[in-house]
mmJSON file of the N, C-alpha and C atoms, coordinates in Angstrom:
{"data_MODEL":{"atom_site":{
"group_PDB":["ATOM","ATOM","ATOM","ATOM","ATOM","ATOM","ATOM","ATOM","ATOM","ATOM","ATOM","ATOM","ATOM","ATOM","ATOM","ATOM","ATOM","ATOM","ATOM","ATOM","ATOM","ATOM","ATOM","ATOM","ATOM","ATOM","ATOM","ATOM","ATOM","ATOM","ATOM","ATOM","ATOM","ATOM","ATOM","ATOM","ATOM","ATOM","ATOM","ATOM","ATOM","ATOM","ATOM","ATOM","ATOM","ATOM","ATOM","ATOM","ATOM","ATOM","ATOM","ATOM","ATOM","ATOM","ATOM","ATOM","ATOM","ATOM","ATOM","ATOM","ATOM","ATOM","ATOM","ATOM","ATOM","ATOM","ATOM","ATOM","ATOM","ATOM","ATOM","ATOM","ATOM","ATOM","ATOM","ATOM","ATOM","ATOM","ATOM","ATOM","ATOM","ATOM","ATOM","ATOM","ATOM","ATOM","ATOM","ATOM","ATOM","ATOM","ATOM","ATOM","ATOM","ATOM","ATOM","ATOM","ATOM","ATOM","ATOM","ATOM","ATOM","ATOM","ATOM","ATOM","ATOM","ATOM","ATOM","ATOM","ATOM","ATOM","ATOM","ATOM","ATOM","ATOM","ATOM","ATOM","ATOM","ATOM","ATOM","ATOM","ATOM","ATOM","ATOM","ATOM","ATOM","ATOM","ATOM","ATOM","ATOM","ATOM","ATOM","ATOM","ATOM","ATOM","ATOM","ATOM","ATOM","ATOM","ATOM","ATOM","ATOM","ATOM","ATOM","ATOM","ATOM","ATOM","ATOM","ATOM","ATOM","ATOM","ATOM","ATOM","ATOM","ATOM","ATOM","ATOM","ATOM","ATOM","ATOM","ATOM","ATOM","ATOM","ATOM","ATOM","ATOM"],
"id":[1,2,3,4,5,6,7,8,9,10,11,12,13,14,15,16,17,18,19,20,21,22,23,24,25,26,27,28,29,30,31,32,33,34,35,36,37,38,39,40,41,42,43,44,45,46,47,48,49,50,51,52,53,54,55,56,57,58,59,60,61,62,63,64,65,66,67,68,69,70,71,72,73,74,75,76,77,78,79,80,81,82,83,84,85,86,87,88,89,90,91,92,93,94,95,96,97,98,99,100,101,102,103,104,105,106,107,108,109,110,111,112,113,114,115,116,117,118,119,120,121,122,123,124,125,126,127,128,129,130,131,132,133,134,135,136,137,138,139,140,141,142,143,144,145,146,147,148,149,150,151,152,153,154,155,156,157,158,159,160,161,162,163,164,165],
"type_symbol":["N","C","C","N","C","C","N","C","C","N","C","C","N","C","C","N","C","C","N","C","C","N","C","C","N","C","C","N","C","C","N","C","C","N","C","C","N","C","C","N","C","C","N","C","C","N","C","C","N","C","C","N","C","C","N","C","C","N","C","C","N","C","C","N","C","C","N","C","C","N","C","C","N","C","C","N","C","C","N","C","C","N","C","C","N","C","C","N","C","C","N","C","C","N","C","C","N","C","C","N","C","C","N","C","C","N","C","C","N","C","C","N","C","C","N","C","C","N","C","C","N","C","C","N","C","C","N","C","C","N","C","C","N","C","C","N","C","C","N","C","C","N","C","C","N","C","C","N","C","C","N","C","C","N","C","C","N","C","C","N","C","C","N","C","C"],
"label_atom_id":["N","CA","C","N","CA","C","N","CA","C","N","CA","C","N","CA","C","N","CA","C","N","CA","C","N","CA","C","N","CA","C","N","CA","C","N","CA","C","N","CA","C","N","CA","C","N","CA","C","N","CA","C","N","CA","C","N","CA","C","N","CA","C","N","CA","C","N","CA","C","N","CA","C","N","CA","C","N","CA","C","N","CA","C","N","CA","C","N","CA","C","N","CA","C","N","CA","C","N","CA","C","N","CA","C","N","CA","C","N","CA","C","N","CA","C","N","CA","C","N","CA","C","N","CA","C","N","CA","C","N","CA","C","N","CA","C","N","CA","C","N","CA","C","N","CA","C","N","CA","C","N","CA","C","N","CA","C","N","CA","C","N","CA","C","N","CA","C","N","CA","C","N","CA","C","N","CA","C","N","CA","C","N","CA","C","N","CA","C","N","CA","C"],
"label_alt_id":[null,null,null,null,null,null,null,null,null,null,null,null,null,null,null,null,null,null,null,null,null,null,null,null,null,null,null,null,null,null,null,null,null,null,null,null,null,null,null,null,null,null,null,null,null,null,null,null,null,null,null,null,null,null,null,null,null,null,null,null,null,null,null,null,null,null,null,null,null,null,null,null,null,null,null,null,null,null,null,null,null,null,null,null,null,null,null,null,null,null,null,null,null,null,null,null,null,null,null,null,null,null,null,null,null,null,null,null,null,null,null,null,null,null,null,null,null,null,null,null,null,null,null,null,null,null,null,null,null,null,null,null,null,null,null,null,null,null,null,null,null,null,null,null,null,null,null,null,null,null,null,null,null,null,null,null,null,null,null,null,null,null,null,null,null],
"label_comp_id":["UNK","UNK","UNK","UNK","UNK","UNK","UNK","UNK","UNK","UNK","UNK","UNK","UNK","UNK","UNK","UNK","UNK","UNK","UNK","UNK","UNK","UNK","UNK","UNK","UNK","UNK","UNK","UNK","UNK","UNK","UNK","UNK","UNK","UNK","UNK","UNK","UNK","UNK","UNK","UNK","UNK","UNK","UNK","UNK","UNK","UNK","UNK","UNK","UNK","UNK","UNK","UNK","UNK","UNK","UNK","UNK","UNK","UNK","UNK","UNK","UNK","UNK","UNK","UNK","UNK","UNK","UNK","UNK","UNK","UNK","UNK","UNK","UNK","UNK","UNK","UNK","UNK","UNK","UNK","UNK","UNK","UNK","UNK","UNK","UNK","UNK","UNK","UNK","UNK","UNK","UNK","UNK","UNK","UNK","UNK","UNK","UNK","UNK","UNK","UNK","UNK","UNK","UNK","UNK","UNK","UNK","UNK","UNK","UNK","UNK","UNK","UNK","UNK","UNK","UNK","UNK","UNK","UNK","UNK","UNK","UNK","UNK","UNK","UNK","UNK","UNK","UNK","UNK","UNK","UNK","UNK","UNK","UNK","UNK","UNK","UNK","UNK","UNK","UNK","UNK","UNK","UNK","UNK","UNK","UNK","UNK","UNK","UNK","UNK","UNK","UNK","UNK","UNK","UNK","UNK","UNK","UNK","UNK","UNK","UNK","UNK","UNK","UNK","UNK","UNK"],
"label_asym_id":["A","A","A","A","A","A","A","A","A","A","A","A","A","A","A","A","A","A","A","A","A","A","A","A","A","A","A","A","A","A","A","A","A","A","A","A","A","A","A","A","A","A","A","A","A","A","A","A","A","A","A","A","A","A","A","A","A","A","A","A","A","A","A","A","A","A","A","A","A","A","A","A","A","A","A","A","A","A","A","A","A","A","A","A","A","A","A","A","A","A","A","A","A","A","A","A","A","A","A","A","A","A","A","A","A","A","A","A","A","A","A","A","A","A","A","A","A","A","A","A","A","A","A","A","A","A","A","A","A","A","A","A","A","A","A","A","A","A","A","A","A","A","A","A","A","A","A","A","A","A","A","A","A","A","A","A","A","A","A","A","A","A","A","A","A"],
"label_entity_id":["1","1","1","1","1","1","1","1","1","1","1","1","1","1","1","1","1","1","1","1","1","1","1","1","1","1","1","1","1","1","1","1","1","1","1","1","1","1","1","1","1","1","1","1","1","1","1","1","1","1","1","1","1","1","1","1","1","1","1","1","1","1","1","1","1","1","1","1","1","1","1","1","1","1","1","1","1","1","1","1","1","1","1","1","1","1","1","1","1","1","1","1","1","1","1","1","1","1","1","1","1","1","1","1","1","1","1","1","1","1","1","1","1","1","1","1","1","1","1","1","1","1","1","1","1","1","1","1","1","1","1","1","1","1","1","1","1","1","1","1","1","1","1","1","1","1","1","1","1","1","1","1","1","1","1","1","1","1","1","1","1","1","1","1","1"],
"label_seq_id":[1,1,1,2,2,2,3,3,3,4,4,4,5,5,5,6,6,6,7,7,7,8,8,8,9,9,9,10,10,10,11,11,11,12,12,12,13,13,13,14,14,14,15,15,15,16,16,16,17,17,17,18,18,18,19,19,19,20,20,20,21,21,21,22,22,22,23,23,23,24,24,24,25,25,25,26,26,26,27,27,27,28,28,28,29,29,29,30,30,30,31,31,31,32,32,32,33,33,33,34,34,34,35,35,35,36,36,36,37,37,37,38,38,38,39,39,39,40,40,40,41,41,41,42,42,42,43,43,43,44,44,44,45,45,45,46,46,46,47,47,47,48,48,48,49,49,49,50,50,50,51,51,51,52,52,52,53,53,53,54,54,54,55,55,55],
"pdbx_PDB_ins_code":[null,null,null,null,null,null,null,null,null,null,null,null,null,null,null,null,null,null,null,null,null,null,null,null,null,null,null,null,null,null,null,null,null,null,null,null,null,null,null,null,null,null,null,null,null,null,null,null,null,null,null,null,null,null,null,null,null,null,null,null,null,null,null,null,null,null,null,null,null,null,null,null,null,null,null,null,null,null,null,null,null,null,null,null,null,null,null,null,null,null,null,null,null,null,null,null,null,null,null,null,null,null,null,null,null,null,null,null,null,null,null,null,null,null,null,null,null,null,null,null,null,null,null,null,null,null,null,null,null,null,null,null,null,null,null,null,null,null,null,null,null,null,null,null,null,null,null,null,null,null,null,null,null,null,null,null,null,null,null,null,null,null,null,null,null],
"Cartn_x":[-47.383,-46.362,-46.067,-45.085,-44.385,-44.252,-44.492,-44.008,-42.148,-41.691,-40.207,-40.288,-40.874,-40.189,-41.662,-42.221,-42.805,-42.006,-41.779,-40.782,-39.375,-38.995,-38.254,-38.495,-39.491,-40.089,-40.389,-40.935,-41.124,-40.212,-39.208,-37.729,-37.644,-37.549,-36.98,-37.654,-38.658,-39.385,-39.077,-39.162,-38.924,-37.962,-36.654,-34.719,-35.19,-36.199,-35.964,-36.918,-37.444,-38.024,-36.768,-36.278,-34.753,-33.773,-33.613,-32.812,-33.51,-34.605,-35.801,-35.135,-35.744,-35.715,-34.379,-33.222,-31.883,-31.344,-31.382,-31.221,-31.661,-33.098,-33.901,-32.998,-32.189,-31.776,-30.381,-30.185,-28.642,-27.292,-27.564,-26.916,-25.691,-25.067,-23.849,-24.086,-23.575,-23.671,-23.128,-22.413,-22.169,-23.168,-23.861,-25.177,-26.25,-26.214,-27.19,-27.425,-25.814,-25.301,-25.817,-25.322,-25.357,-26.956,-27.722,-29.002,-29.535,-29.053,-29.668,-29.781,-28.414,-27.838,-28.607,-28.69,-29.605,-30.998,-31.724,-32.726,-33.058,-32.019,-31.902,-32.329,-31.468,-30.743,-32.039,-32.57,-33.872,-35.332,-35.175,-36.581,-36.189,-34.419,-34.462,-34.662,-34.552,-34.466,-35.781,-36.652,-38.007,-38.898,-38.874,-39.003,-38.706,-37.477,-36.903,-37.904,-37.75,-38.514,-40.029,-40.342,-41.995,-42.355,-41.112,-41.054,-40.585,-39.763,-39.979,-37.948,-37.76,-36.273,-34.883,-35.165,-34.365,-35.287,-34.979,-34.803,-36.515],
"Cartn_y":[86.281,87.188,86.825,86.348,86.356,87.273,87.402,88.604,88.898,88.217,88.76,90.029,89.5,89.729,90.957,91.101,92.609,93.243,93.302,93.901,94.319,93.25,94.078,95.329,94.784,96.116,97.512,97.159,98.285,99.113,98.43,99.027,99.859,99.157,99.828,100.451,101.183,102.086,103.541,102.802,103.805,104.408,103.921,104.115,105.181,104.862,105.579,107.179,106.74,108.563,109.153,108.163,109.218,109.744,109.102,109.679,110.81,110.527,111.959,112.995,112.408,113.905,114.417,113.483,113.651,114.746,114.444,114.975,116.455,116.684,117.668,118.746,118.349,119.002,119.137,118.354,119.192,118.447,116.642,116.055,115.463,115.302,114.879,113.822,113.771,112.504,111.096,110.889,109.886,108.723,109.877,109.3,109.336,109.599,109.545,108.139,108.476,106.915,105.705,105.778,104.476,104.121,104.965,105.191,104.748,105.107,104.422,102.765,102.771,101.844,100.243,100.651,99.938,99.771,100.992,100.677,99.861,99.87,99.215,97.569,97.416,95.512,94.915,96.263,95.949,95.231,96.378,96.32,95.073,94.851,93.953,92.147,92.671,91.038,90.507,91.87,91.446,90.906,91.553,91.196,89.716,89.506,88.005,87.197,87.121,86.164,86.328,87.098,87.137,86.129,86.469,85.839,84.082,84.086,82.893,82.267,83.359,83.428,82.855,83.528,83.524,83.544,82.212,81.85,81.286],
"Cartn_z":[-131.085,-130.599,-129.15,-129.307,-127.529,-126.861,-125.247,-124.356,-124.66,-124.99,-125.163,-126.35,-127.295,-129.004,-128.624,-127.572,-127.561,-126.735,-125.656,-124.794,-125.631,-126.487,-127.573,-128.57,-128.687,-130.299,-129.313,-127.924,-127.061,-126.902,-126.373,-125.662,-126.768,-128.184,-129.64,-130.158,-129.81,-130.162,-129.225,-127.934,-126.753,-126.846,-127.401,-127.434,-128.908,-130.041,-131.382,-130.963,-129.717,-129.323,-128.307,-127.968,-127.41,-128.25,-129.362,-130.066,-130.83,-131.381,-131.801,-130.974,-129.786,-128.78,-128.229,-128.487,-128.229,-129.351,-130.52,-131.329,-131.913,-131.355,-131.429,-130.484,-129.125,-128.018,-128.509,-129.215,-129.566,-128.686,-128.218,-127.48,-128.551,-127.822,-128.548,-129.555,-130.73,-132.029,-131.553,-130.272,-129.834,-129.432,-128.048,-127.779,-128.555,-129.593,-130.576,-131.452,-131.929,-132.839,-131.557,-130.228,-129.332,-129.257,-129.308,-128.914,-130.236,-130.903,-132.605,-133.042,-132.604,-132.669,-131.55,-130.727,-129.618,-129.973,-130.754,-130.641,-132.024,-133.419,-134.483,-133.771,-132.901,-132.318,-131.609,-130.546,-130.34,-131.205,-132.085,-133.097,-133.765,-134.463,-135.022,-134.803,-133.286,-132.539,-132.044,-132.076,-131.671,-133.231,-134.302,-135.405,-135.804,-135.377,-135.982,-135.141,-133.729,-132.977,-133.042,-133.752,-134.329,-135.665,-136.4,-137.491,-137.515,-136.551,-136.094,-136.55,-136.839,-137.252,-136.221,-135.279,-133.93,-132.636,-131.351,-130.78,-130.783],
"occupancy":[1.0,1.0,1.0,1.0,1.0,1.0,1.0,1.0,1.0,1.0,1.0,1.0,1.0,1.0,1.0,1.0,1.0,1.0,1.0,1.0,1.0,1.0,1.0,1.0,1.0,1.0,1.0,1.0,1.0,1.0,1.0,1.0,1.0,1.0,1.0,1.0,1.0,1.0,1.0,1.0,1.0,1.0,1.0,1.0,1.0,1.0,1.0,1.0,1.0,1.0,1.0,1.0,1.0,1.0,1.0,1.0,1.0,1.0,1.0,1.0,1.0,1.0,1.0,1.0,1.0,1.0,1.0,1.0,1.0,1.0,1.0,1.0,1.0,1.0,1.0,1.0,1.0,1.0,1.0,1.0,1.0,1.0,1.0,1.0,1.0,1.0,1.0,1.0,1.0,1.0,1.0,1.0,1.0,1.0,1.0,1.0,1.0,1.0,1.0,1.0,1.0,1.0,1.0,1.0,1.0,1.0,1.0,1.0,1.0,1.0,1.0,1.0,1.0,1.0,1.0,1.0,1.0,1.0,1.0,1.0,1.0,1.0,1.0,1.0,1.0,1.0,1.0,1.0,1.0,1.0,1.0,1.0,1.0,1.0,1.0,1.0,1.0,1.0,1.0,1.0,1.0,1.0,1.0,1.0,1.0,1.0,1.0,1.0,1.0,1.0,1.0,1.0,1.0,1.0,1.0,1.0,1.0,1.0,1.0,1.0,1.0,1.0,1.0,1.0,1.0],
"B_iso_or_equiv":[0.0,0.0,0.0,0.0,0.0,0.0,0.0,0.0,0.0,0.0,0.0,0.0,0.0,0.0,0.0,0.0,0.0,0.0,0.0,0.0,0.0,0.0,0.0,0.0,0.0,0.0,0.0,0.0,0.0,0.0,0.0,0.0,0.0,0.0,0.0,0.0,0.0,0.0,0.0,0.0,0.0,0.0,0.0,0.0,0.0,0.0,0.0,0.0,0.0,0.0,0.0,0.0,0.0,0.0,0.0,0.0,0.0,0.0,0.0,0.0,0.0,0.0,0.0,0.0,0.0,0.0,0.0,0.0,0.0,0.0,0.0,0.0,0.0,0.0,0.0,0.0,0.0,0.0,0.0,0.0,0.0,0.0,0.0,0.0,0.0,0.0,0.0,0.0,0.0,0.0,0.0,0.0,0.0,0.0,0.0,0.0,0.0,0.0,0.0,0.0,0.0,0.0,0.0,0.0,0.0,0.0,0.0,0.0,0.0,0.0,0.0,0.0,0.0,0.0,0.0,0.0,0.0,0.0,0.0,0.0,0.0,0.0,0.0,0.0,0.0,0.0,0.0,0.0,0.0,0.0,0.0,0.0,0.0,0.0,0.0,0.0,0.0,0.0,0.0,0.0,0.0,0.0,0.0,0.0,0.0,0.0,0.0,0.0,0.0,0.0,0.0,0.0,0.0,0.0,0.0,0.0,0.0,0.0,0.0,0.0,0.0,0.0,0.0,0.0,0.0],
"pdbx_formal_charge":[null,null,null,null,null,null,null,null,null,null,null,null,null,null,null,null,null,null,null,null,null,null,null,null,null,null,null,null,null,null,null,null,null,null,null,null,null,null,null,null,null,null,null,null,null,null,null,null,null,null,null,null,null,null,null,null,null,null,null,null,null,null,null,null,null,null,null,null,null,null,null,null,null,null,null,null,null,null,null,null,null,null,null,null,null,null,null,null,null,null,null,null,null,null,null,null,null,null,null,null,null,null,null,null,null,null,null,null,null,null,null,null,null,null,null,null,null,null,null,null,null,null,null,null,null,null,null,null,null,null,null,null,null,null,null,null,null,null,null,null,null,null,null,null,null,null,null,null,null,null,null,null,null,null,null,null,null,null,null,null,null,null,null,null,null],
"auth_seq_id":[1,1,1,2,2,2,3,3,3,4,4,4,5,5,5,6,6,6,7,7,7,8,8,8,9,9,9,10,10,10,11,11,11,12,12,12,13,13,13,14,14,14,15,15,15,16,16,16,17,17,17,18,18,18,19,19,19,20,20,20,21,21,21,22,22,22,23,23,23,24,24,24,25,25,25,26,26,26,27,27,27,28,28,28,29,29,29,30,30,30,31,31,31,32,32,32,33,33,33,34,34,34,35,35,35,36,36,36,37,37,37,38,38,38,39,39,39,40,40,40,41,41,41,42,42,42,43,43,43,44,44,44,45,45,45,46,46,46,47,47,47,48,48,48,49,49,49,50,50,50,51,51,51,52,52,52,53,53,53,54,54,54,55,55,55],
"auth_comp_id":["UNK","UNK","UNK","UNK","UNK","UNK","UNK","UNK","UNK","UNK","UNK","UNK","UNK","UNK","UNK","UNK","UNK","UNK","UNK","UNK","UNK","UNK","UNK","UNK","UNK","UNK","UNK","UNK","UNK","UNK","UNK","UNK","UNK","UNK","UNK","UNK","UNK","UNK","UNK","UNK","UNK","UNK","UNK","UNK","UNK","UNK","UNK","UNK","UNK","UNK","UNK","UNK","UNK","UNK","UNK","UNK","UNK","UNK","UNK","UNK","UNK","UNK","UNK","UNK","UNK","UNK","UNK","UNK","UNK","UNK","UNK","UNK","UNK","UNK","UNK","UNK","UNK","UNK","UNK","UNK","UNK","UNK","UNK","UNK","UNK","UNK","UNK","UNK","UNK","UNK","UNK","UNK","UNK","UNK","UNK","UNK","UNK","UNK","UNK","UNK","UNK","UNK","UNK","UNK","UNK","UNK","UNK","UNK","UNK","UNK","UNK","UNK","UNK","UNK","UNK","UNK","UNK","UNK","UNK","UNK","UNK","UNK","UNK","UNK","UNK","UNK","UNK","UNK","UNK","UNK","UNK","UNK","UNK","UNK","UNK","UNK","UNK","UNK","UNK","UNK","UNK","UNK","UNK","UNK","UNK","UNK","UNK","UNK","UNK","UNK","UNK","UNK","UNK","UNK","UNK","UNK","UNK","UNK","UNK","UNK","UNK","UNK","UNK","UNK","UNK"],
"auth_asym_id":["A","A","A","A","A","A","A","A","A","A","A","A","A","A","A","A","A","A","A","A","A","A","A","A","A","A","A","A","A","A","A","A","A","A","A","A","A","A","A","A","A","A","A","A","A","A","A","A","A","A","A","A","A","A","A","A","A","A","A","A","A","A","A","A","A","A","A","A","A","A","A","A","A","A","A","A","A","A","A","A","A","A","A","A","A","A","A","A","A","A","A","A","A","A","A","A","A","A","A","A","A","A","A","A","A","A","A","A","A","A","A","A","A","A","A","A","A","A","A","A","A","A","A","A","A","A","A","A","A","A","A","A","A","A","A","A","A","A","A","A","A","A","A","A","A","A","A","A","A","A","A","A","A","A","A","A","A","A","A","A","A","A","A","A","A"],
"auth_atom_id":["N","CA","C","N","CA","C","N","CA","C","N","CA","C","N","CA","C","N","CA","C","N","CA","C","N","CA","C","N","CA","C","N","CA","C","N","CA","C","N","CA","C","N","CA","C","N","CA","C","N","CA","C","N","CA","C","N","CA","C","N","CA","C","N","CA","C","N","CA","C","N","CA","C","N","CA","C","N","CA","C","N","CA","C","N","CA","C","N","CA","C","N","CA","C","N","CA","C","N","CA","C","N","CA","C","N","CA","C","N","CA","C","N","CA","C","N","CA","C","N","CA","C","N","CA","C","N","CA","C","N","CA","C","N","CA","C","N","CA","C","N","CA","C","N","CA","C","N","CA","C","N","CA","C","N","CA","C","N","CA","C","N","CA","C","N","CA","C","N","CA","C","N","CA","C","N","CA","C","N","CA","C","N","CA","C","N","CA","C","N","CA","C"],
"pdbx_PDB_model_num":[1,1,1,1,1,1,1,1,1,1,1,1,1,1,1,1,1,1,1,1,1,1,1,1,1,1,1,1,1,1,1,1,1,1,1,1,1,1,1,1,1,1,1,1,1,1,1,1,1,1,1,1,1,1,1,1,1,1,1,1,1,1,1,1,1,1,1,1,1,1,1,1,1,1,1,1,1,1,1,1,1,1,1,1,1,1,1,1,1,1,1,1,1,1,1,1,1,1,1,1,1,1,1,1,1,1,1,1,1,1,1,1,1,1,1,1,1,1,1,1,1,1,1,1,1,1,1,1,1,1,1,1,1,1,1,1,1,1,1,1,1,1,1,1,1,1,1,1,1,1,1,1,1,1,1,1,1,1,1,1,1,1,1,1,1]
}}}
């Protein structure tokens, strides 16, 4: 596991408890979706470069 493709899965873990807790508070579905959405690209990019997929 590379320091990148962890710093990824981190970020994307960290972004999927903001939206938890975004959501729990009653924040707008915008920032929810963006926040989802980010932390999807995250997890998914750290995954690939574990796997050996991308970069």
């Amino acid at each position: 596991m590379t320091g990148l493709s962890t710093i990824l899965i981190v970020v994307g873990l960290f972004l999927a408890g903001g939206v938890y807790s975004f959501s729990k508070q009653g924040m707008p579905k915008g920032v929810i979706v963006l926040l989802a959405g980010a932390s999807f690209m995250c997890l998914l990019a750290g995954v690939l470069r574990i796997q050996g997929i991308w970069g």
